[in-house]
N, C-alpha and C positions, 0 to 999 in steps of 0.2 A: 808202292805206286801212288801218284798224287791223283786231286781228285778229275783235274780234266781228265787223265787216260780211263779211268773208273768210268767219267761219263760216255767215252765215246765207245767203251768196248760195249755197255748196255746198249746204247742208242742206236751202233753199227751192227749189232745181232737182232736187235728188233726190228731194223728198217732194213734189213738183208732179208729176214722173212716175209715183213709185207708187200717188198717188191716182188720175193719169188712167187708168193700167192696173187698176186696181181697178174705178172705174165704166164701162168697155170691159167688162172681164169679168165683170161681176154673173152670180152663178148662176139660170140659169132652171129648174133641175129638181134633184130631189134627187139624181141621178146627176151633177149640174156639178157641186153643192155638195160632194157626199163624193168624187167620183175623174176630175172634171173632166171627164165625158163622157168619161175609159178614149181619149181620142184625142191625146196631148200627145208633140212626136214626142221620141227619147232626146236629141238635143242639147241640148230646154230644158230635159226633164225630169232630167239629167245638174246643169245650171246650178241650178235652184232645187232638186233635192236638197241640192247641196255648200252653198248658202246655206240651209236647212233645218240643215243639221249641221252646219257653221261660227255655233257661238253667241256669246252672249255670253262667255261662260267659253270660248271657245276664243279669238275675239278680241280678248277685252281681257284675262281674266284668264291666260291659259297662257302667255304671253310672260312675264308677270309672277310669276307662280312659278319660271319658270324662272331668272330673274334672282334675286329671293331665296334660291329653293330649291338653285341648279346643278343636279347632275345628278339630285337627289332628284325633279325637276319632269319630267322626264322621264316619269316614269308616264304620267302623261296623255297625253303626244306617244306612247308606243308602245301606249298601252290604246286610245285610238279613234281610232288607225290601224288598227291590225292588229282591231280589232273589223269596221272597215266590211268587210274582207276576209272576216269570217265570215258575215257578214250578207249578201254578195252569193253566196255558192256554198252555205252549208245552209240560206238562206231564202225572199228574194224569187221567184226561178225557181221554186218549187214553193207558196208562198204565190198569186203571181199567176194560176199554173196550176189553181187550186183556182177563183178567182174570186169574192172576194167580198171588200166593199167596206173590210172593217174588221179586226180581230186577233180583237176577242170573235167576228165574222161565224163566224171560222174554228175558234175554241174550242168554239161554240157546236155546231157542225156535226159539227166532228172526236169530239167527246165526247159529243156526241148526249144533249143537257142542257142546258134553259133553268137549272138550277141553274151549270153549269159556265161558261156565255154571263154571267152575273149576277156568278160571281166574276172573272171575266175584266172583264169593266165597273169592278170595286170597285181593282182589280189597274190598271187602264189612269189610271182618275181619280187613284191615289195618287202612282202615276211623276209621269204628266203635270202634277199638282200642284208635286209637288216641282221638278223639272225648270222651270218657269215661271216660280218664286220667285225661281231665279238670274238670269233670263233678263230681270224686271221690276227685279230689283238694278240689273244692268247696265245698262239702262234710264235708273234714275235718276243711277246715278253720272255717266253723260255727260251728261247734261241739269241734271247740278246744275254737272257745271263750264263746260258752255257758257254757261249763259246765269248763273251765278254764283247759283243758289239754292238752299236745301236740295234733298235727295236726295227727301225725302216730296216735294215738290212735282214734281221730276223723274218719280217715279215713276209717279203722277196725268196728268202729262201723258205721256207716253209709253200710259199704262194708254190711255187718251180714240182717241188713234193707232192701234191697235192694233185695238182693236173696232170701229172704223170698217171699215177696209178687209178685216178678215179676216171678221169677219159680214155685211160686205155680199154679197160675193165669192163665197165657200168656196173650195171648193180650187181652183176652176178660176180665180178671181182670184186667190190666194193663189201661186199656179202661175208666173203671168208676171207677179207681182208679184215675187217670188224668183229671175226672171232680172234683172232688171233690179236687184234687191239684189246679186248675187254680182258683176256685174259692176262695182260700186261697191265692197263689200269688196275684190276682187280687187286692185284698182287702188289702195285707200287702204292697204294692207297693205305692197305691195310696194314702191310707189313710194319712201315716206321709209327704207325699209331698202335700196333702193338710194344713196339719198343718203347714209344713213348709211356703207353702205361703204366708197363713195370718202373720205369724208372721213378715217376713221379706218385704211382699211385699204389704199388704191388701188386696192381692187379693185371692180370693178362689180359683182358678184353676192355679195349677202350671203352664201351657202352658202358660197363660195370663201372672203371674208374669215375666215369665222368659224377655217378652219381655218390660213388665210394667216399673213400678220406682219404689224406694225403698220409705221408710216413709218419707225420706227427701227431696224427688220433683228430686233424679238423677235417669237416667235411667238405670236397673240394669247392661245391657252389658257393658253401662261406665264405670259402679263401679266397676267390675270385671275385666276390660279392665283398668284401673288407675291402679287398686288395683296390677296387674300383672305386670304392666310398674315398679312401686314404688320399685316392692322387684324385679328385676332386670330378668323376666322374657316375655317373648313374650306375646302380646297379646293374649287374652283367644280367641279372635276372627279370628286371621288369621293361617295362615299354615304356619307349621316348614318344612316337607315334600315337594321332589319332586312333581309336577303334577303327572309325569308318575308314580310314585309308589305309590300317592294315588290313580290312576286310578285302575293299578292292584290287588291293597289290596281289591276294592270296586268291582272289575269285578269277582275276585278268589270267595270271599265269596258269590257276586250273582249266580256266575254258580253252583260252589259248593252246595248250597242251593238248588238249582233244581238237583242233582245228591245224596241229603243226601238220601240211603234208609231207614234208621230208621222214616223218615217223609212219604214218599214215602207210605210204606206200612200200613199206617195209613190210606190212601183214600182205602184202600181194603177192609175193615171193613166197609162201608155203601152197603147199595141193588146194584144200578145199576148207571149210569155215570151222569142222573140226578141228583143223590143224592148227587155225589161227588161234583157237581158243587154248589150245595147248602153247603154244610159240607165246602167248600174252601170260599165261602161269609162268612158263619159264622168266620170262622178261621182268616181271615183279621181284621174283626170287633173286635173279642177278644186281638188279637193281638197288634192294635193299641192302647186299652187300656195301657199298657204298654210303648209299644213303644215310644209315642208320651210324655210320661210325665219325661224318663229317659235322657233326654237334661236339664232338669228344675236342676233333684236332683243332674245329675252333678254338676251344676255350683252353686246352694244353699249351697253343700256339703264343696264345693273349700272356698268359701267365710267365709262360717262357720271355716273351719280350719283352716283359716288365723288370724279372729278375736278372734278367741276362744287361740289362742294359739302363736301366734307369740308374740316378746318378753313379753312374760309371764314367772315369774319366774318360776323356776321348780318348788318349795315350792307350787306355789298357783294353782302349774294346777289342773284340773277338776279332779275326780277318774276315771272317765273311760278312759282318757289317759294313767294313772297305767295301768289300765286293758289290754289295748290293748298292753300295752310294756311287762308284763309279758309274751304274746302267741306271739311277735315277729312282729306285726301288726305292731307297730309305735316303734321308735329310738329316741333317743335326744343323740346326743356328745355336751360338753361344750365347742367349739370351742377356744375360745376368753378369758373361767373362768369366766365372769361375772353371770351365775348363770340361765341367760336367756334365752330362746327357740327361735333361730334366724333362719328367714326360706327365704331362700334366693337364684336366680338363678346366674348362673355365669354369664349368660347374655343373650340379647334381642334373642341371638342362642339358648340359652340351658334350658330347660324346665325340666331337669330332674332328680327327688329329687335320685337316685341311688347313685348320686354323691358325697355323707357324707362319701362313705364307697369306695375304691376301690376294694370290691366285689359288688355280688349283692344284696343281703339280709344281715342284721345285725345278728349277732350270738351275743346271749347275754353271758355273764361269769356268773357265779354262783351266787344263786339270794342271798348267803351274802357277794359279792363283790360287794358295793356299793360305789357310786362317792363321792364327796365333798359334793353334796345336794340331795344325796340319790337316785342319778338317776341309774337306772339298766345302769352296765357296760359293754360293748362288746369287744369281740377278735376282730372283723376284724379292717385288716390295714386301717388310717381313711388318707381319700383325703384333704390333705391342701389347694390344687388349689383353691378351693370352698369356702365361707362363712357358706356356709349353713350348718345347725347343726342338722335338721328336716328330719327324713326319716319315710313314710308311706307307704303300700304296698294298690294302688290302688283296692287292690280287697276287704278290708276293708272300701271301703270310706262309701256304701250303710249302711254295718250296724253301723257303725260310724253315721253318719250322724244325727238321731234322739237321740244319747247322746248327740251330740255337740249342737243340737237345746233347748234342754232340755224338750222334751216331756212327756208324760205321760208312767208310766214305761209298761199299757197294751198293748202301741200303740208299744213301743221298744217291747215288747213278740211277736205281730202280725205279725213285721219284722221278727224277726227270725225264727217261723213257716214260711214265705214263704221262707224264703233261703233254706230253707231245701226241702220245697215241689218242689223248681225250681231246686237243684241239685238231689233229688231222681227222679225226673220223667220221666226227659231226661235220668238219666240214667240207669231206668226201661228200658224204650223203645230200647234205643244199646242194652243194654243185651239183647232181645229179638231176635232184629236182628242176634246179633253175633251168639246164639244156634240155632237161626234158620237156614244160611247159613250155620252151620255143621251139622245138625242133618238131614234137610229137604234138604237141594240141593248139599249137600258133601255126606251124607252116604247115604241116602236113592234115588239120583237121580244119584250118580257116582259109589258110592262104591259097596251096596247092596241095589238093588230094592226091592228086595224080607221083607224086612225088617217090621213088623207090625205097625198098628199106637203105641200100647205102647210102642214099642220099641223104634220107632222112640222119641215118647215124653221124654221119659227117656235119651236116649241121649243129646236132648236138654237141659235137665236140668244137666247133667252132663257138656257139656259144659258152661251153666252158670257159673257156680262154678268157672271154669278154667279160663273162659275169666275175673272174678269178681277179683279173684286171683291176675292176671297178672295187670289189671288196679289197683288193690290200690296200687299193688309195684310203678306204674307210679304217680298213686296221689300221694304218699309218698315221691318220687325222682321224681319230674315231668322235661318235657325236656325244660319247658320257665320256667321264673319268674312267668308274670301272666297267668286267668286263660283262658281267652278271646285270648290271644295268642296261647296256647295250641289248642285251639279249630280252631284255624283262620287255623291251621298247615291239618287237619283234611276235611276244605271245600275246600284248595287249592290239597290235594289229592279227594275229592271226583269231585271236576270242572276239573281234568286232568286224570279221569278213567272212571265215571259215565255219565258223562253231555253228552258229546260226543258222546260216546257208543249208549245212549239212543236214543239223540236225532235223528242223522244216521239212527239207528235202527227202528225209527215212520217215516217218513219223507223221507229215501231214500230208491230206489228198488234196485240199484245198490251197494249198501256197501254187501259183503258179509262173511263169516266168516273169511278168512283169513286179509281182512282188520279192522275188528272189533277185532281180538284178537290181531293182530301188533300194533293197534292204542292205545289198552287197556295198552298195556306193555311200549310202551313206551313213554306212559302219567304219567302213576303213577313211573316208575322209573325213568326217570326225576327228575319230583318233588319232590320224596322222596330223593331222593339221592342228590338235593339242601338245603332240609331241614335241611336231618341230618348230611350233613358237615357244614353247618352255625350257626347251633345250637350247635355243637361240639367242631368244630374249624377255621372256619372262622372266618372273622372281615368285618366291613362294607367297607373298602375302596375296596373288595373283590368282592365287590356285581355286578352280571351282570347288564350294565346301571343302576344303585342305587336300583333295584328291589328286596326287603325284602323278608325273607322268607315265609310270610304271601302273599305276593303276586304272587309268581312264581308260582302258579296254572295257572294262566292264557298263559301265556308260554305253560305248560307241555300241556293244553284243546289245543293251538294251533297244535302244537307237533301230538296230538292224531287224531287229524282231517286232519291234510297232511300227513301222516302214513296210516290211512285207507282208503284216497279217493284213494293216490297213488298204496297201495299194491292191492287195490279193481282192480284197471284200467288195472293192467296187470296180472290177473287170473281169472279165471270162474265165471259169473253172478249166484246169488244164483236162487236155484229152483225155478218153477214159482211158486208150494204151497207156497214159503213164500214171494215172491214177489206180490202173490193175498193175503195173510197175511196182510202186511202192508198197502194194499187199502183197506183191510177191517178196518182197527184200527183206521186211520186216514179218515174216513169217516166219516162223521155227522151221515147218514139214522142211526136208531135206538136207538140215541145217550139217549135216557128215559127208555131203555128196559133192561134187564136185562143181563148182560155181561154173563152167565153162559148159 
C-alpha cells in the first residue's frame, strides 16, 4: 500500500472514534456542557488535560524550533513545563474549591463586579482568540500536506471538524474525546522517536540517545555541535539570545500557563479538590511523556536534514522533499547553479534559514515554471548576502522527520493522526471556553439573567461558529510565521491579565475591584499593544531592552500587579463577605470535600 491509503486508514479509525465518543457524549444540560457534570474521574480527566495542553505548537511546532533554534528553543520546553507546575499548587485546588464553572465565574465573584466579570470575558475572548489561531494554523499545515492541498483549504476543513464534535458535545464530549486524542498523540510522538533512536543511536530510548553516541563511538551533542560549526552556524548547544529575553520568554509562558482558562476549567470537571490534586499528578505524568522525548526529535530531526539533503543534487533528492516543496514546507534556490542543495549559515551569529528569501516564507511560481533541474521556482526576492540555498518552515520538521529517517509508511500514518489529534483538541477545548465566556458569563450573567439553560446552550453554540469563523481567517493569515510563536503571543497575554488577577484574587484580602479591574486593563493592553506593533511594524533594534514579543508578558504581569496593589491602597477595602471569601478558598480544612 502507498503511503496516502496508510494515512487515511489511521486518520479514518481515529476520527471514526472521536466522532462516536462525541455523539455518546452529547451534553444534556448546561452543567455537561460547561464542566461535564463535575463527575469525570482524575485518570481521564489527567488524560484529556495533557491532550488539552499538548497543542499544536507543542506537537508539531516545538520539536521544530528546537531543531532550528538548539538550545534557544528551549524556552518553550522549560516555560510550560515548569508553568503547569504553577498552575497545579497557586490555582486549580483553590479555584475548584471556590466552585464555579468558569475564570470570569470567579473574577466576577472574587471582585464582586459585573464590570470586573465583563473585563474578565473581554480578557478570556482575546487569549483564547489568539491561542486558536496557532491551533487552526497547525491544522491546516497537516491537512495541506496529507492530502497535498493548500493550507486555506486544510484549514476549512479541519475549522468543519472541529465544530462538529466540540458544539455538539461541550465539555463532557470534549472530555472523553481528549482521552481517546492523548492516547493517539502519545503513541504517534513516541513511537517513530524510538525508531529513530535505534537507528541512529542504538539506543532505544530517545532521552538516552540524545545524550549517547552515534554508531561511530562520537557523542551525539558533538556530532550535532561540529556538524553546526562546519556549515557555519552556532552551536546546537549554546544561546544566540539575550539572558534577559530568554528569562522573559520562559517567565511569560510559565505565568501565562497558570492564567490559560481553557486548561483552567478542565480541573472543574472532577468531584472535589481531592480529586483535582490527583487529576493534576496524573496530568504531569502524561505530560512528561511528551515532553521529555521532544529535545531528542529536535536534534534527530536537524541531523537528519542535514545528512539527507545538504549538497545533494536536486535530481537525487528523496520524494518527500518534492512533497513537502509542493505545499511550501521546504525551498531550494540554486544559488551558486551547481545543481546542489547547499545549507548554510551566514555565521557563528546567525542560525536562521529565513535567510534564502528576503521575505519570510517562499512563494512558489506556477508548478509549470520550473528551474534548470526541475526544482519548483519562487517569486520572492532571493537574499544574496547568504550562501545558503535551504529554506524549511520549522513547523514541518516533526512530520518531516520519519520521511527523512525512512521509517515504516504505518509509523509516518501514526504521526499524522497525532498531528491532527494535538491540533483538534486544544482547539476543541478554546472553542469551548470562547462560547462559554459569551453565552455563560456575557449573556446570561451581564446581559440577560433571565435567560434558559437551552437558551443559554444554543447561544453558545452559536458563538462557536463565530469564534471558529474568525480563527481560521487567522489560521489562514496568521500574525507569526511559526505556529509555537503565535501561541507564545496568547500565554504572554494570558500571564499580563489572568495570572495576576487570579492570583491577587486567592491570596490577598486587600486587592479590591477597583484594583483588579485597573490591574486587568492595563496588563493586557500593554501587552497587546507591544505585540501588535512588533508584529506589524516594528523591527528588533526597537525592542524594549531586546525583550521579544513572546516575552513582554512578563512586563505587562508586572504592570498588572503595581496597578491593582496601588489603585487597591487608595480606595475602599472589599466587603468582609468576600474578604471571609478568600479565607475560605485558600484554606486547607476541607480540602477532600466537595466544593459545591
Amino acid at each position: 500500500m502507498n503511503q496516502n491509503i496508510w494515512n487515511y486508514i489511521f486518520i479514518g479509525i481515529s476520527f471514526a472514534i472521536y466522532i462516536v465518543i462525541a455523539l455518546r457524549s452529547r451534553a444534556g444540560s448546561t452543567k455537561e456542557y460547561y464542566t461535564a457534570g463535575g463527575g469525570v474521574s482524575p485518570l481521564a480527566n489527567g488524560m484529556a488535560t495533557a491532550a488539552d495542553w499538548m497543542s499544536a505548537a507543542t506537537f508539531i511546532s516545538m520539536a521544530g524550533l528546537i531543531a532550528s533554534k538548539g538550545y534557544d528553543g528551549a524556552q518553550y520546553l522549560m516555560g510550560w513545563t515548569g508553568g503547569f507546575v504553577l498552575l497545579t499548587i497557586l490555582m486549580v485546588p483553590y479555584l475548584r474549591k471556590f466552585g464555579k464553572a468558569t475564570v470570569p465565574d470567579f473574577v466576577g465573584d472574587r471582585y464582586y463586579s459585573k464590570t470586573a466579570r465583563g473585563v474578565a470575558v473581554i480578557c478570556a475572548i482575546f487569549i483564547c482568540m489568539t491561542y486558536i489561531m496557532g491551533q487552526m494554523r497547525g491544522v491546516g499545515v497537516v491537512f495541506s500536506q496529507l492530502f497535498e492541498i493548500s493550507i486555506t483549504s486544510g484549514v476549512l476543513i479541519g475549522s468543519a471538524i472541529v465544530f462538529f464534535y466540540a458544539g455538539l458535545g461541550g465539555m463532557k464530549g470534549i472530555t472523553y474525546t481528549q482521552v481517546a486524542q492523548y492516547c493517539v498523540m502519545a503513541l504517534a510522538y513516541t513511537i517513530p522517536a524510538i525508531f529513530i533512536a535505534i537507528v541512529m543511536t542504538d539506543s532505544f530510548l530517545p532521552q538516552l540517545g540524545l545524550i549517547g553516541t552515534v554508531k561511530d563511538g562520537v557523542p551525539f551533542l558533538d556530532k550535532i555541535n561540529n556538524i553546526n560549526q562546519e556549515l557555519g552556524f552556532q552551536e546546537y548547544t549554546a544561546s544566540k539570545i539575550s539572558t534577559l529575553n530568554m528569562f522573559c520568554i520562559t517567565a511569560a509562558l510559565m505565568c501565562g500557563t497558570a492564567g490559560l482558562p481553557h486548561v483552567i476549567v478542565r480541573f472543574f470537571t472532577v468531584k472535589n479538590v481531592k480529586a483535582v490534586r490527583k487529576s493534576a499528578c496524573w496530568t504531569l505524568g502524561f505530560i512528561a511523556v511528551i515532553y521529555l522525548t521532544a529535545p531528542a526529535i529536535g536534534a534527530f530531526s536537524r541531523v537528519n536534514l542535514i545528512e539527507k539533503l545538504h549538497t545533494t543534487s536536486y535530481e537525487e533528492t528523496p520524494a518527500w522533499f518534492k512533497d513537502f516543496e509542493k505545499t511550501e514546507q521546504m525551498s531550494w534556490v540554486d544559488k551558486n547553479g551547481d545543481g546542489k542543495i547547499q545549507y548554510f549559515g551566514k555565521g557563528k551569529s546567525d542560525q536562521n534559514t529565513d535567510s534564502v528569501f528576503k521575505g519570510k516564507k517562499p512563494s512558489l511560481a506556477a508548478e509549470d515554471q520550473l528551474g534548470a533541474h526541475g526544482q519548483r521556482l519562487i517569486t520572492n526576492e532571493i537574499d544574496n548576502t547568504n550562501p545558503n540555498e535551504l529554506w524549511f518552515g520549522a513547523d514541518i520538521m516533526v512530520m518531516a522527520n520519519p520521511h527523512m529517517a525512512g521509517l515504516p509508511k504505518w509509523v509516518i500514518a501514526l504521526l499524522m493522526a497525532g498531528c491532527i489529534a494535538a491540533a483538534l483538541s486544544t482547539a476543541a477545548g478554546l472553542l469551548l471556553v470562547l462560547s462559554t465566556a459569551i453565552s455563560h458569563d456575557l449573556m446570561k450573567n451581564i446581559v440577560n439573567p433571565n435567560i434558559s439553560d437551552k437558551q443559554e446552550v444554543k447561544y453558545a453554540r452559536i458563538a462557536s461558529f463565530v469564534a471558529l469563523s474568525v480563527a481560521a481567517y487567522f489560521g489562514i493569515n496568521p500574525p507569526a510565521d511559526l505556529i509555537a510563536k503565535t501561541v507564545a503571543f496568547a500565554f504572554g497575554l494570558a500571564a499580563s491579565s489572568f495570572f495576576p488577577t487570579l492570583l491577587m484574587g486567592i491570596f490577598s484580602k486587600r486587592v479590591n475591584k477597583q484594583g483588579g479591574i485597573a490591574g486587568m486593563i492595563a496588563g493586557i493592553t500593554f501587552t497587546s499593544t507591544y505585540i501588535i506593533y512588533f508584529v506589524g511594524w516594528g523591527t528588533t533594534d526597537q525592542l524594549w531592552w531586546g525583550i521579544s514579543p513572546e516575552g513582554i508578558g512578563v512586563i505587562g504581569m508586572l504592570l498588572n500587579f503595581a496597578v491593582a496593589f496601588i489603585v487597591s491602597a487608595v480606595t475602599p477595602a472589599p466587603p468582609e463577605s468576600v474578604q471571609k471569601m478568600v479565607d475560605r478558598i485558600h484554606n486547607p480544612k476541607g480540602a477532600g470535600e466537595s466544593s459545591h
